[in-house]
C-alpha positions in Angstrom: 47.4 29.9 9.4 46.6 28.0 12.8 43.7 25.2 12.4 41.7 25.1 15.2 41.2 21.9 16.2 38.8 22.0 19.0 35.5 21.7 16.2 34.4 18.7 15.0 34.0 18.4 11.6 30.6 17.8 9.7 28.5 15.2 10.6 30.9 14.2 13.2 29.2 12.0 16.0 30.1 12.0 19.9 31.9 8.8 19.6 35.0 10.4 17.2 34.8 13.2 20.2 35.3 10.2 22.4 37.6 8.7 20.2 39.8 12.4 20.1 40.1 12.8 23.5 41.3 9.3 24.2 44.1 10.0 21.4 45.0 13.2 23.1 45.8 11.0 26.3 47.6 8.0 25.0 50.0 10.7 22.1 50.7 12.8 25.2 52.0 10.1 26.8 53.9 8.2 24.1 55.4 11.2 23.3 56.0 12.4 26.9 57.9 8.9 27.1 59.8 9.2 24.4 61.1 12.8 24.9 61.1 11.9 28.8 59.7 15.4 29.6 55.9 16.4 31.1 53.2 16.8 29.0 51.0 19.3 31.7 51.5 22.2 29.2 51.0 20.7 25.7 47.4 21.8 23.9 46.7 20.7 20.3 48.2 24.1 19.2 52.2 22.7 20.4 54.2 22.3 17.9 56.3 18.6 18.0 59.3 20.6 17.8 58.8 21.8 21.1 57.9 18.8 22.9 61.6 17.5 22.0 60.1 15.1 19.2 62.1 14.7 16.4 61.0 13.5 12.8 62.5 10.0 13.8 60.3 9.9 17.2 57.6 11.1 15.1 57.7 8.3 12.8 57.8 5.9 15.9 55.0 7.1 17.3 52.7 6.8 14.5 53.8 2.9 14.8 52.9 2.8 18.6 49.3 5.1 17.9 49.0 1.7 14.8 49.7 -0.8 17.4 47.6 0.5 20.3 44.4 1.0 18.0 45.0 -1.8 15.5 44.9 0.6 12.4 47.0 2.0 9.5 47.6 5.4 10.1 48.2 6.4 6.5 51.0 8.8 6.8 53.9 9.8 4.2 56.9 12.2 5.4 57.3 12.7 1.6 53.7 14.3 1.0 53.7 18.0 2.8 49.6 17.7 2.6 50.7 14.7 5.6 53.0 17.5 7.5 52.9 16.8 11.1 53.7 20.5 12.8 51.3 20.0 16.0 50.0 17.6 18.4 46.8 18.6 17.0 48.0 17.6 13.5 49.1 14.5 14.7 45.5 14.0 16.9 43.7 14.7 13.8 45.6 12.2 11.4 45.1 9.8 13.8 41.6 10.2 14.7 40.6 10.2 10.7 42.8 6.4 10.7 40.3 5.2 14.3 37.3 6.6 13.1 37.9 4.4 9.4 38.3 1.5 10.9 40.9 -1.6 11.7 43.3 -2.6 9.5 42.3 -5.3 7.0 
């Protein structure tokens, strides 16, 4: 089953749309750093694997997406409700993390 993560979700304002699109910029490029290849082709529907991510990378990332936006990104490898299989996926668990608020 493949989400579609081009809808908002309820109640949603134009801000965490803002807030998205900025994410899907600044993930693109820390992972198009870290993988050293070109993100031109990636949509929210590419799965990690095939960006040349690997779980380690993954991990990293969330710590640079923390650092960027001064929040915790509430993430668990260990939980497969958390599963990170797309850049969507990862846009999403992000966004939710932004849109809460800084860390405390």
């Amino acid at each position: 089953m493949t989400k579609d993560h081009s809808e908002q979700a309820p109640g949603a304002t134009t801000e965490s749309g803002d807030i998205r699109a900025d994410v899907t910029r600044v993930l693109k490029d820390i992972i198009a750093r870290r993988t050293q290849r070109d993100s031109a082709g990636w949509t929210e529907q590419t799965e990690l694997k095939d960006t040349g991510l690997d779980s380690f990378d993954a991990i990293e990332c969330i710590f640079e997406l923390e650092e960027h936006y001064t929040v915790d990104i509430d993430f668990n490898a260990n939980n497969p409700d958390t599963k990170l299989e797309t850049i969507g996926d990862f846009i999403d668990l992000a966004t939710r993390a932004i849109v809460a608020g800084p860390k405390g």
